[in-house]
N, C-alpha and C positions, 0 to 999 in steps of 0.2 A: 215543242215540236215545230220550232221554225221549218219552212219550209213545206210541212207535210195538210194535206187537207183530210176533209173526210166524205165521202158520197155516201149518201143514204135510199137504200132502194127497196122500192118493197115489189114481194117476189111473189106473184100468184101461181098457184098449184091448183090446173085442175082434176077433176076425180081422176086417178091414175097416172099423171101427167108423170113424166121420165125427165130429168136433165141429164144432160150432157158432162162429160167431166169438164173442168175446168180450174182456172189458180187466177191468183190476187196479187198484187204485186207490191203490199205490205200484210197486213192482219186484218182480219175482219170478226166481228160479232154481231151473231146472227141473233135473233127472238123472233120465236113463234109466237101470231097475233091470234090467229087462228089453226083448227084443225091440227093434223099429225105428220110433222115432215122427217122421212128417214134419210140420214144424212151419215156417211165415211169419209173422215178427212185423212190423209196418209199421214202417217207415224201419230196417229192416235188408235189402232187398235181396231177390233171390228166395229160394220157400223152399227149406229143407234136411231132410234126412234125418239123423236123430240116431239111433248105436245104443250098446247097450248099453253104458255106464260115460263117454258122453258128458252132456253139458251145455248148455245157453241160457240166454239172460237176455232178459228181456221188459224193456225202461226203461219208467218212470213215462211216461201218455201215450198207451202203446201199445195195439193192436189184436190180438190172438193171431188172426190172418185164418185159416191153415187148421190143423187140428190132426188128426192121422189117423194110423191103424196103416198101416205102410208093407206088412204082409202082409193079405193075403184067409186065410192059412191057421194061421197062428203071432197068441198074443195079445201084448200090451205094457204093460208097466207104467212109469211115472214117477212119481219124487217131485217134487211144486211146495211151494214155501217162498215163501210172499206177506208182503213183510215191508211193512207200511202202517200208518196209524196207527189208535190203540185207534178199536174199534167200528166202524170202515169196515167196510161189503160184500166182503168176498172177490171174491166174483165176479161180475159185470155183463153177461150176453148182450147181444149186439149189439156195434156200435164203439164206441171211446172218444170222448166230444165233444172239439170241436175247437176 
């Protein structure tokens, strides 16, 4: 993968906390460290609830539609690994164009 790097971020989620949509500008793979994070990536289907020592993958393309602590009372952590090429934007609020 000449060219391409990888950023590694970890995502805190407090009790209730809401994200923003947003898109990747290659593929990412997400793990939850902690707690319960509910997650819809577009053209994967409705969303799901991911807990602790599980995983997602966003494909190149995609839209992260909803992103949220599944508790109002417990917080949640995730590691994302955006593997895209050198110098891209990690991260893009709003959808991915189409």
């Amino acid at each position: 993968m000449d060219g391409w790097e990888v950023t590694a971020s970890l995502v805190d989620y407090a009790p209730g906390r809401v994200g923003t949509a947003h898109h990747h500008p290659g593929f990412v793979l997400a793990y939850v460290l902690s707690g319960r994070v509910v997650a819809k990536i577009s053209g994967q289907g409705e969303e799901r609830t991911y807990s602790t020592g599980e995983m997602f993958y966003e494909q190149p393309g995609a839209t992260h539609e909803v992103s949220r602590n599944a508790s109002e009372t417990e917080p949640a952590q995730l590691l994302a690994m955006i593997f895209a090429k050198k110098g891209a934007t990690a991260t893009t609020q709003g959808s991915a164009p189409k």
